[in-house]
KOLLOBA-821929 format. One line per field, with one value per atom (N, C-alpha, C): z, x, y; residue in one letter; atom name. Coordinates in steps of 0.1 Angstrom, whole numbers. Example, Ala and Ser with C-alpha at 12.3 -4.5 7.8 and 13.67 -1.06 7.14 Angstrom:
! residues 2
zz = 78/78/78/71/71/79 .
xx = 132/123/132/128/137/129 .
yy = -57/-45/-33/-22/-11/0 .
res = A/A/A/S/S/S .
atom = N/CA/C/N/CA/C .
//
This chain:
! residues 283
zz = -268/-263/-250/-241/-229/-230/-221/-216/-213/-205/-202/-216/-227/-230/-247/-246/-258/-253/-240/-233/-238/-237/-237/-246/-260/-271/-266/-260/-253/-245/-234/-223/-234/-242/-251/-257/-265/-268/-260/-250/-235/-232/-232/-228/-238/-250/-259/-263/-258/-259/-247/-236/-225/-223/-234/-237/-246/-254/-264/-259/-252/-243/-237/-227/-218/-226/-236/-246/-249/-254/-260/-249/-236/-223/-224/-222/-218/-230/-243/-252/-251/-245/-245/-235/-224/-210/-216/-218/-220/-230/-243/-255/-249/-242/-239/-232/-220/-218/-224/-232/-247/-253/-263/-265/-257/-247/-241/-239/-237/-234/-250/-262/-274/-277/-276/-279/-269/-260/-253/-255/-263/-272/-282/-293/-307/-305/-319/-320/-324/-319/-322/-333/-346/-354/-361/-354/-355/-352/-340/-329/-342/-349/-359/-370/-372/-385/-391/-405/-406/-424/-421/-411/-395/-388/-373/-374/-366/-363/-350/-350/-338/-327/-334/-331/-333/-326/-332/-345/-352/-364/-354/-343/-339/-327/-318/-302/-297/-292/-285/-270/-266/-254/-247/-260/-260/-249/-251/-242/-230/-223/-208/-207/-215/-215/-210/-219/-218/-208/-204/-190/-179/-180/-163/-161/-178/-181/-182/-185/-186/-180/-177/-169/-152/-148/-134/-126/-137/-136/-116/-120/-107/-97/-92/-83/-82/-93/-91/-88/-87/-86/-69/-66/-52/-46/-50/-42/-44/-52/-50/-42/-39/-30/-19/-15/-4/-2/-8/-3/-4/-11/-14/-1/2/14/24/31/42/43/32/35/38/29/34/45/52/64/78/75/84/82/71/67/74/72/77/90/95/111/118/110/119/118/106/97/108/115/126/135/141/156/153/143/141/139/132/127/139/148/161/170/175/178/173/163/159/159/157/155/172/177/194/205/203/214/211/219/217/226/215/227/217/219/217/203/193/182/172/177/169/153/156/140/134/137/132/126/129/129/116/119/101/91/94/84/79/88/83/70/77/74/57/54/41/36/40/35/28/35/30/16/10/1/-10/-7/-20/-19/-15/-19/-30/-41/-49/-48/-49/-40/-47/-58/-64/-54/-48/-38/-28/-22/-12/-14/-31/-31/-28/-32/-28/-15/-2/11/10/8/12/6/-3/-11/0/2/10/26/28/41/41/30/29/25/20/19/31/39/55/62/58/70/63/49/43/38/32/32/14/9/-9/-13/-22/-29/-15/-9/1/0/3/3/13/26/38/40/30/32/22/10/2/8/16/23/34/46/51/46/35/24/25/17/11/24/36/47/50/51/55/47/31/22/27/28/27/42/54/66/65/61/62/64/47/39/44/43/53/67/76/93/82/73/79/69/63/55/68/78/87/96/98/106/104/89/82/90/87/91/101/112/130/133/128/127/124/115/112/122/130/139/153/156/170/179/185/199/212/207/216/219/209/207/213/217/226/244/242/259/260/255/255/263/261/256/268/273/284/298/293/305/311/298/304/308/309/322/307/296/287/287/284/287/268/270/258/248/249/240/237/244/242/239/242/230/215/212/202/192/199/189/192/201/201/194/197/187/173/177/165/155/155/142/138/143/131/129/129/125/110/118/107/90/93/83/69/62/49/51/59/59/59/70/67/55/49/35/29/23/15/19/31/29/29/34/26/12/8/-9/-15/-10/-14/-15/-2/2/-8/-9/-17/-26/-37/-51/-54/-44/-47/-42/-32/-32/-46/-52/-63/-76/-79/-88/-90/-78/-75/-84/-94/-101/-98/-96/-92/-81/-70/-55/-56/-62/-68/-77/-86/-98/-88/-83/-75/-64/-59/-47/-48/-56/-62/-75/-74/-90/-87/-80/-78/-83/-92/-101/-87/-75/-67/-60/-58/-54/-58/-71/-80/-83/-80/-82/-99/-96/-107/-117/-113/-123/-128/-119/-120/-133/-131/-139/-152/-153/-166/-170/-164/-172/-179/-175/-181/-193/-198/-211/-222/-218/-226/-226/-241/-238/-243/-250/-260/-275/-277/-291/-295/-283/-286/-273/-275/-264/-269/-259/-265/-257/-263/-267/-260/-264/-258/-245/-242/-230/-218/-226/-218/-217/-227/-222/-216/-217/-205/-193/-191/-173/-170/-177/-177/-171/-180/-177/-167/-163/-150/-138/-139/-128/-121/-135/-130/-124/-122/-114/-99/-96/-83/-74/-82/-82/-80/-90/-91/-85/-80/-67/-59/-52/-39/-40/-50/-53/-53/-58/-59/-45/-34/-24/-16/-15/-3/-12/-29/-31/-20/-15/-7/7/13/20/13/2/-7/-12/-16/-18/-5/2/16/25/20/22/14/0/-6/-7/2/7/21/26/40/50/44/62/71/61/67/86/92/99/101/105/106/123/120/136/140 .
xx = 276/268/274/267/271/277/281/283/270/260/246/240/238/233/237/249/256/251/249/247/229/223/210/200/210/206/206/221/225/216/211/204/186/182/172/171/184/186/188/197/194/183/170/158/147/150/144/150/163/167/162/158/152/136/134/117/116/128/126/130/137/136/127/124/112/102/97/86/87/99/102/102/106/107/91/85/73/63/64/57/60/73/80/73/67/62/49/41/28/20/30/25/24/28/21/10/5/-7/-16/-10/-20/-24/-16/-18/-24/-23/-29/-49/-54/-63/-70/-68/-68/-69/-60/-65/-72/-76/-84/-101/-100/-112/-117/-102/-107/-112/-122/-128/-117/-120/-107/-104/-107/-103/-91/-101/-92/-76/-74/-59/-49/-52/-42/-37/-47/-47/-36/-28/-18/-23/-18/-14/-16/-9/-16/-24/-37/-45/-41/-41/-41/-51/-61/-76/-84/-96/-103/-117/-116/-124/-142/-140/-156/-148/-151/-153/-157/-154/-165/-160/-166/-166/-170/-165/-169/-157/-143/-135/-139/-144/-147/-158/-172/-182/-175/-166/-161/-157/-149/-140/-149/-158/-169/-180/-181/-194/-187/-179/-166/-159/-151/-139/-137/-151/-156/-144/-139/-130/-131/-145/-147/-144/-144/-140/-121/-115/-106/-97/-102/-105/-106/-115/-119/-107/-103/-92/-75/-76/-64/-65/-82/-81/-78/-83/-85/-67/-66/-47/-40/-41/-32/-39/-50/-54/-45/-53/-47/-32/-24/-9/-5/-6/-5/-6/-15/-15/-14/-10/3/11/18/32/32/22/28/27/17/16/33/34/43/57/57/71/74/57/57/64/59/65/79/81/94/105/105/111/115/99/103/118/113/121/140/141/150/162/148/155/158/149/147/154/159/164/174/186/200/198/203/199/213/214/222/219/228/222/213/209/205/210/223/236/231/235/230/217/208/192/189/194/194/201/217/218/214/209/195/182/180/169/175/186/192/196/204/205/195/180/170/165/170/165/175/185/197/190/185/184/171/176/165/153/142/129/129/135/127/138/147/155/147/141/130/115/118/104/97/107/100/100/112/111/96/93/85/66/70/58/54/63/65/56/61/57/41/38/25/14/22/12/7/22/18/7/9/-2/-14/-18/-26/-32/-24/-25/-27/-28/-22/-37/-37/-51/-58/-53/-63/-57/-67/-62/-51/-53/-49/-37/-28/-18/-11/-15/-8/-4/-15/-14/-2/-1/11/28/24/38/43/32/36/39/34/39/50/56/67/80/77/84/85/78/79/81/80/84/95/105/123/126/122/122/115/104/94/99/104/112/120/125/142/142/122/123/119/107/105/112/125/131/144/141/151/139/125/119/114/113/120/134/142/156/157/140/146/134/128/121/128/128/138/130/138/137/128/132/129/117/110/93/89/91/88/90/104/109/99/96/85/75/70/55/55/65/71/72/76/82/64/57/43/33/37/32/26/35/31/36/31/40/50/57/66/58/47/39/28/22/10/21/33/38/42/47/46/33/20/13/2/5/2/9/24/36/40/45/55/44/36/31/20/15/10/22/36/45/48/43/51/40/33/23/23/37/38/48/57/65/56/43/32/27/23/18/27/37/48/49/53/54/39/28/18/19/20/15/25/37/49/46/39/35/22/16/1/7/13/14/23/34/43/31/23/11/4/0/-13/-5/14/10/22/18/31/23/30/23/38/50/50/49/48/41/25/19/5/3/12/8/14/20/28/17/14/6/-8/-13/-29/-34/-42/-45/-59/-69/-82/-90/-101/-102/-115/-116/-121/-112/-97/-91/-80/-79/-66/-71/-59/-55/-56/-54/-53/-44/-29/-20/-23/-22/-28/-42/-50/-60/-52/-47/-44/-34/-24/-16/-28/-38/-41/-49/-47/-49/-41/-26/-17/-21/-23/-26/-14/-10/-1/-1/-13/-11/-18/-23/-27/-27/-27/-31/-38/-46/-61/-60/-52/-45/-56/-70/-85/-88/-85/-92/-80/-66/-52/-54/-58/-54/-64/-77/-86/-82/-83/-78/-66/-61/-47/-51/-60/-67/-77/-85/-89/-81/-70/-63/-54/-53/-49/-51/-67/-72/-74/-77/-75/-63/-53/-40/-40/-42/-46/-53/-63/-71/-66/-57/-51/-41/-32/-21/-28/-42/-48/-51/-53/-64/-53/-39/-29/-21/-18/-4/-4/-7/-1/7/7/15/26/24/32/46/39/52/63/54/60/64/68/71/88/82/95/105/102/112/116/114/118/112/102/90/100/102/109/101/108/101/97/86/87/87/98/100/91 .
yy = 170/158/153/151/146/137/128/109/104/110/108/102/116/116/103/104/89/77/76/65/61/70/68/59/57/44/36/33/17/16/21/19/15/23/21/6/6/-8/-22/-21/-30/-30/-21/-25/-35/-28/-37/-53/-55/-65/-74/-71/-76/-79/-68/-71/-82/-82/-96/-108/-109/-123/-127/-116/-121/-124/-119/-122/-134/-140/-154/-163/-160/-168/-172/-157/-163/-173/-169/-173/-187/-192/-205/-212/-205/-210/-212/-201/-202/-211/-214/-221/-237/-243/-251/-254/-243/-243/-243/-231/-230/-241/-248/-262/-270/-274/-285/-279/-266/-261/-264/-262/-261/-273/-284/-297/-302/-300/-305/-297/-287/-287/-291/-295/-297/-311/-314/-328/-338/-347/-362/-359/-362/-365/-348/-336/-328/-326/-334/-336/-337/-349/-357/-345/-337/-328/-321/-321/-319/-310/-297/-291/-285/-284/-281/-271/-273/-262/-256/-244/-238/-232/-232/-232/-236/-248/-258/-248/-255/-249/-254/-259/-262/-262/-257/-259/-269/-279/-288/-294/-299/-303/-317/-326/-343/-346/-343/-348/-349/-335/-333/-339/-341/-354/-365/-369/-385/-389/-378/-375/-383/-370/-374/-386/-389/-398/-415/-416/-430/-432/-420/-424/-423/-418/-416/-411/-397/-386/-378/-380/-371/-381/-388/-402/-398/-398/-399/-381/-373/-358/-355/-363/-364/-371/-381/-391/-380/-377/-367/-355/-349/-338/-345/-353/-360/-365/-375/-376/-360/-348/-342/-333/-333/-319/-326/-336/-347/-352/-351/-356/-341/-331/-318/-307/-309/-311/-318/-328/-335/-334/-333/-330/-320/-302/-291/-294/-298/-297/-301/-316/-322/-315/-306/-297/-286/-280/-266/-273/-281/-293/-291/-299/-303/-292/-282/-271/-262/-262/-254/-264/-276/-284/-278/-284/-278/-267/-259/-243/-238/-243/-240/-242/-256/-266/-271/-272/-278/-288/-301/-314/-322/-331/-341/-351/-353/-360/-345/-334/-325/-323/-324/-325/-338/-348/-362/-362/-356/-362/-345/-335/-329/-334/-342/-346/-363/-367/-379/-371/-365/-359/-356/-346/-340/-353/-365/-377/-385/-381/-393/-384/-373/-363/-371/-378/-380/-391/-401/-415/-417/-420/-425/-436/-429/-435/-451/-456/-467/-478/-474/-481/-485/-478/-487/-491/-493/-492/-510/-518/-534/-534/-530/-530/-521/-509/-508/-509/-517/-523/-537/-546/-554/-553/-541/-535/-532/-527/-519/-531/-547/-556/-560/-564/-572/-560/-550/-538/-540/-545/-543/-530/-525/-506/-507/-519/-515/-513/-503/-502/-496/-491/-481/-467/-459/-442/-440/-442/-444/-445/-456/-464/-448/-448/-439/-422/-419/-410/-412/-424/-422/-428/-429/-431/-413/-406/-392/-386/-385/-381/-383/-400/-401/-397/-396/-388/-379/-365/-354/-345/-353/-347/-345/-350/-345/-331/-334/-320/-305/-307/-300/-293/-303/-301/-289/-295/-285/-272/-269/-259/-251/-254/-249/-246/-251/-246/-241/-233/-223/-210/-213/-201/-194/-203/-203/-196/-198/-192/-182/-176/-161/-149/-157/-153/-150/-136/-136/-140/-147/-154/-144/-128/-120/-122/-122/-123/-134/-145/-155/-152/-146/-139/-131/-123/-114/-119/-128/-135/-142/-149/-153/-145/-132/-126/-125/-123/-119/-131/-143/-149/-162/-161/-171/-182/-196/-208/-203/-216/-217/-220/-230/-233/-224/-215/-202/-194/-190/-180/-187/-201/-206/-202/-203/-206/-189/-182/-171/-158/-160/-153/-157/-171/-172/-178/-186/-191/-179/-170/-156/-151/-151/-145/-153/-167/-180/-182/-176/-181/-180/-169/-174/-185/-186/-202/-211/-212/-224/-228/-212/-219/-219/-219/-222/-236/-240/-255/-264/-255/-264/-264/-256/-256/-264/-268/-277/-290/-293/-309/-310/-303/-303/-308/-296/-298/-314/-318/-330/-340/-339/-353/-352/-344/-340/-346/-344/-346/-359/-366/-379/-387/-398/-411/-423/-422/-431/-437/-439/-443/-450/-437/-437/-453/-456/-462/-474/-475/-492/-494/-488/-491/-492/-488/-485/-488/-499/-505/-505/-504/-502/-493/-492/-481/-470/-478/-464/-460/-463/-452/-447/-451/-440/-426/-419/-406/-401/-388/-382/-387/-386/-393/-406/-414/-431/-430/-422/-423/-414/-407/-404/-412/-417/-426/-439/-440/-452/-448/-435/-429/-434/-436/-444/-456/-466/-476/-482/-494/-505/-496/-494/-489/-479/-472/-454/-450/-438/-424/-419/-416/-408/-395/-382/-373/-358/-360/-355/-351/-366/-365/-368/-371/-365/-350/-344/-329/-322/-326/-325/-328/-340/-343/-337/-333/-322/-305/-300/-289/-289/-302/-300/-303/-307/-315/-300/-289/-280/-271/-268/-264/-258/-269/-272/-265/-265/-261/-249/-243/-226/-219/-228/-223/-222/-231/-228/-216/-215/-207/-192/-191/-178/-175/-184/-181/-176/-184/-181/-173/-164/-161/-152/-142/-129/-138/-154/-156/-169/-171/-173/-167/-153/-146/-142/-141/-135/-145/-160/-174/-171/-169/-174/-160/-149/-141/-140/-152/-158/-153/-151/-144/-139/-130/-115/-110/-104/-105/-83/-73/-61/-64/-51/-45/-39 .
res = X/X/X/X/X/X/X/X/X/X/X/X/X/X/X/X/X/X/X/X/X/X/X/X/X/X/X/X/X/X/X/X/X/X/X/X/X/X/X/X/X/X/X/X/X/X/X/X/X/X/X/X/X/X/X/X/X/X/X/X/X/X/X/X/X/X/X/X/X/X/X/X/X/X/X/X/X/X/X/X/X/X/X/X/X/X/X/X/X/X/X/X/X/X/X/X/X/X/X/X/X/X/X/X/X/X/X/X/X/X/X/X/X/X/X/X/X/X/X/X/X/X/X/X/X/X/X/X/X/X/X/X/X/X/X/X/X/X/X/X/X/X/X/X/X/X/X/X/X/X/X/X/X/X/X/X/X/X/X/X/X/X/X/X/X/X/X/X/X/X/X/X/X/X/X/X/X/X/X/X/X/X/X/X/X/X/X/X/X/X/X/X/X/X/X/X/X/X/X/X/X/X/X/X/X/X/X/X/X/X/X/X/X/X/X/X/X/X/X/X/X/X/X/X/X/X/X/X/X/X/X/X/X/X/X/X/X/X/X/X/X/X/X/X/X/X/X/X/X/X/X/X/X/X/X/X/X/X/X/X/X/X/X/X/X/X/X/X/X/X/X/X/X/X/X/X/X/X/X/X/X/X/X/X/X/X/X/X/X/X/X/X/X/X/X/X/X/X/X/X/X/X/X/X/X/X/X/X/X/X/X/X/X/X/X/X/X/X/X/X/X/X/X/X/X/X/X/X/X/X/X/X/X/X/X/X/X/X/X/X/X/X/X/X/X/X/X/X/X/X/X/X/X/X/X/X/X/X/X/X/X/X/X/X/X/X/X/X/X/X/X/X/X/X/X/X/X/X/X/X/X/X/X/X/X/X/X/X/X/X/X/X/X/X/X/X/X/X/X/X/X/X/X/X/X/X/X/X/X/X/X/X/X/X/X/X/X/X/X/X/X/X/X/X/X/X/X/X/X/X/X/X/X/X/X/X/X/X/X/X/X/X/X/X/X/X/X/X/X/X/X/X/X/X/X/X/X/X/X/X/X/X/X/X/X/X/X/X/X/X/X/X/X/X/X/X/X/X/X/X/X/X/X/X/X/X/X/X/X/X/X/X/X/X/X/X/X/X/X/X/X/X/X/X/X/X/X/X/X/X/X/X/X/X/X/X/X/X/X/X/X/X/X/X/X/X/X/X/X/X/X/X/X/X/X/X/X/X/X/X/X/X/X/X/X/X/X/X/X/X/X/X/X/X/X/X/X/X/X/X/X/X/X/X/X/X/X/X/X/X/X/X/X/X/X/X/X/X/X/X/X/X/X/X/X/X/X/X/X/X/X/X/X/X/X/X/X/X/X/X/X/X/X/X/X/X/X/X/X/X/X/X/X/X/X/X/X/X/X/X/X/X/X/X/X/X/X/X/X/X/X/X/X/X/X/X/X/X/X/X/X/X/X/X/X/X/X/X/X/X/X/X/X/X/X/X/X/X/X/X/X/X/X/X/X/X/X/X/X/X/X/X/X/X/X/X/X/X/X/X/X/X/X/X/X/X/X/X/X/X/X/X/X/X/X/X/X/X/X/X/X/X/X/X/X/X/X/X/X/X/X/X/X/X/X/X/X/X/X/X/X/X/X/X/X/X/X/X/X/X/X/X/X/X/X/X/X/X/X/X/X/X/X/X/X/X/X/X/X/X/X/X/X/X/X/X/X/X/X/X/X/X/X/X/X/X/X/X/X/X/X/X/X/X/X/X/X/X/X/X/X/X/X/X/X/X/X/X/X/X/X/X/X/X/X/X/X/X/X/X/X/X/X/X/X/X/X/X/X/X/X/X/X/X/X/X/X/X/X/X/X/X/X/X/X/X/X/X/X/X/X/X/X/X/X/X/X/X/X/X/X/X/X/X/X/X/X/X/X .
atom = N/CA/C/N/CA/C/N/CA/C/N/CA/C/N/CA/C/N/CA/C/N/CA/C/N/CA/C/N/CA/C/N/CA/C/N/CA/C/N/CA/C/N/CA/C/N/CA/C/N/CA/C/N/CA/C/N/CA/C/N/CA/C/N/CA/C/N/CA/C/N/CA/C/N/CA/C/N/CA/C/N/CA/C/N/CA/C/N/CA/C/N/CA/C/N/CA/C/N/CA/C/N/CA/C/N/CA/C/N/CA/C/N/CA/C/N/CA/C/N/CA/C/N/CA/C/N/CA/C/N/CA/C/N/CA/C/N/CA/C/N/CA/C/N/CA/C/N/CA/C/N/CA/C/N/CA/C/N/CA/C/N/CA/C/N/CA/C/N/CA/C/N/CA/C/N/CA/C/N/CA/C/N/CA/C/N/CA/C/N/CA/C/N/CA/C/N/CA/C/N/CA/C/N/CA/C/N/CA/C/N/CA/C/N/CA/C/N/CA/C/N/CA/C/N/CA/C/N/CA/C/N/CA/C/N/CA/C/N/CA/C/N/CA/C/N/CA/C/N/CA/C/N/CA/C/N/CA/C/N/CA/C/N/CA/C/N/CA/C/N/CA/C/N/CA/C/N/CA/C/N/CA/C/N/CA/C/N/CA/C/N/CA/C/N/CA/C/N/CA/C/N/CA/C/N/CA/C/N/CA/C/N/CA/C/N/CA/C/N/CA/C/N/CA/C/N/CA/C/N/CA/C/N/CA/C/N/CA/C/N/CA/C/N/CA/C/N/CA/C/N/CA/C/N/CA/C/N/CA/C/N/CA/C/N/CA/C/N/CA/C/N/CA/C/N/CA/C/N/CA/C/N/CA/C/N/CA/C/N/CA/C/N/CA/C/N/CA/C/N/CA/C/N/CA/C/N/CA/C/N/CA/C/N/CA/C/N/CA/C/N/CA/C/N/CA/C/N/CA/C/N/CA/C/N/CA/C/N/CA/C/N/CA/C/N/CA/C/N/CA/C/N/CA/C/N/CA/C/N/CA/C/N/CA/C/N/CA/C/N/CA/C/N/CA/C/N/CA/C/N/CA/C/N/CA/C/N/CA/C/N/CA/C/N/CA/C/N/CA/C/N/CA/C/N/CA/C/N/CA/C/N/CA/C/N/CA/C/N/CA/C/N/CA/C/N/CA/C/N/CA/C/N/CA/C/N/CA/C/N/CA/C/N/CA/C/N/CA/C/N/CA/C/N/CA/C/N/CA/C/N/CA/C/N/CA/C/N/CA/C/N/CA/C/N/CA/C/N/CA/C/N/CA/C/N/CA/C/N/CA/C/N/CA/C/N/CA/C/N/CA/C/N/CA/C/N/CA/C/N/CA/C/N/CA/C/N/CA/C/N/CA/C/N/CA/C/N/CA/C/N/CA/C/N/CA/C/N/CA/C/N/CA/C/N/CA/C/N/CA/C/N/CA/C/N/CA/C/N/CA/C/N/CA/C/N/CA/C/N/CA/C/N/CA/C/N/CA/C/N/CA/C/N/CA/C/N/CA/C/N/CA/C/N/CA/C/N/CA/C/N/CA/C/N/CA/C/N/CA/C/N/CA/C/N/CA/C/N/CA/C/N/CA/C/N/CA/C/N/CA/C/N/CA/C/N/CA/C/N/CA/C/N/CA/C/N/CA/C/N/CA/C/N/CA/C/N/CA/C/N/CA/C/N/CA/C/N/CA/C/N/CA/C/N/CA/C/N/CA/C/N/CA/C/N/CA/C/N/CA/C/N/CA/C/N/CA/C/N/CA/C/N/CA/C/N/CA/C/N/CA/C/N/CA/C/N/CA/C/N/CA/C/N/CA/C/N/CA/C/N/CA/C/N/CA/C/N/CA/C/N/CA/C/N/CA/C/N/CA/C/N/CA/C/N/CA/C/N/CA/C/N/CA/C/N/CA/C/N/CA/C/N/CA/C/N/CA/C/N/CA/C/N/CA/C/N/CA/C/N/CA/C/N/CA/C/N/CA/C/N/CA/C/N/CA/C/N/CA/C/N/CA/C/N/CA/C/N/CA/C/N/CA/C/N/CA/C/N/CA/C/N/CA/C/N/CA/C/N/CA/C/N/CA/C/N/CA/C/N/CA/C/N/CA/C/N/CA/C/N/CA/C/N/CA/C/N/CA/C/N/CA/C/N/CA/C/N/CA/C/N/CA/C/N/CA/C/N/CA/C .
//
């Protein structure tokens, strides 16, 4: 008997030990989606049922009724596309500007103004939240879309600049000289070279700003108490009352809120993936 061939249980058994975790990883991941899709079918009075059901003994579909017919779900569906498209593309726009800037240009204060930028990431938001509650009265921005929109912006441009201008840095320079030598300004090879180079870093940090606007509730819940323009979270928190949750139609707006989500992630993963392995660049 070889060494190869003694070896060949262990390597058998290493494998099925790795199929049984990942199984368990995932069963661990997935059983909550599960659940929440499931009770957000069964009938109310089913939710409470002990023993637990795992599958509603009737199907039904009163929650998602109640959802759109009471809770004027769709109103608040719209106001989260709407802040989460719009903060997300400012954020990215101003992230491309910025990132280029950055990665590009040696100027003075460059050192200082990234580590501002990584500083404003440690500070805990509920710290400026009266200064800037305060602020958003005098402008009159509270209870408007508008105002909540350039909150999440001003959050999330930091962060954003200096994801973009990890992915500028791994773009050679050549390809701009290039573009240059052939009679391009700096800015037509920017946006003729480098940003189709840049495009899974774009959507990577769009989909970043999306998903943190989509599923922010506290900003949401301090700034906006108006029932035509709360957000998704804001409207589900008010599912929790003093002395119930109504458990239904939480896990509906849950299952629809997710959506939206998934759609985006389906439409861009192929510059997704190619985002979060650093928009590699081919020679």
């Amino acid at each position: 008997m070889t060494a190869e061939t003694s070896r060949a249980p262990l390597r058998r058994l290493a494998t099925a030990a790795k199929a049984v975790v990942l199984a368990a990883w995932l069963l661990i991941t997935v059983f909550p989606l599960y659940w929440i899709v499931v009770t957000s079918l069964k009938p109310q009075p089913e939710i409470f049922t002990v023993p637990l059901r795992y599958w509603p003994s009737k199907v039904t579909f009163e929650h998602y009724e109640e959802l759109f017919s009471f809770a004027d779900f769709g109103t608040y569906l719209l106001n989260s596309l709407l802040v989460s498209l719009v903060s997300a593309g400012v954020v990215t726009a101003i992230g491309v500007l910025g990132g280029y800037t950055l990665a590009r240009f040696a100027f003075p204060g460059r050192g200082a103004l990234m580590l501002a930028f990584l500083v404003t990431q440690m500070i805990p938001l509920f710290i400026a939240l009266g200064p800037l509650y305060l602020l958003m009265s005098d402008l009159d921005l509270l209870n408007r879309l508008a105002g909540l929109m350039l909150v999440y912006v001003a959050m999330l441009v930091p962060f954003s600049t200096i994801i973009m201008r990890g992915f500028y840095e791994r773009v050679p320079v050549a390809l701009e000289e290039a573009a240059q030598v052939d009679g391009a300004s700096r800015l037509a090879a920017m946006v003729r070279v480098v940003i189709p180079v840049m495009l899974p870093g774009i959507a990577a940090t769009f989909i970043f700003a999306f998903v943190q606007c989509w599923n922010e509730l506290f900003l949401a819940i301090t700034f906006i108490d108006s029932e035509d323009a709360k957000t998704i979270p804001v409207a589900m928190n008010s599912f929790i009352t003093q002395y119930d949750i109504d458990w239904g139609s939480m896990a509906a707006a849950t299952v629809v809120s997710v959506l939206p989500t998934l759609v985006l992630f389906a439409a861009v993963r192929r510059y997704i993936v190619e985002g979060l392995t650093a928009g590699a660049v081919k020679g």
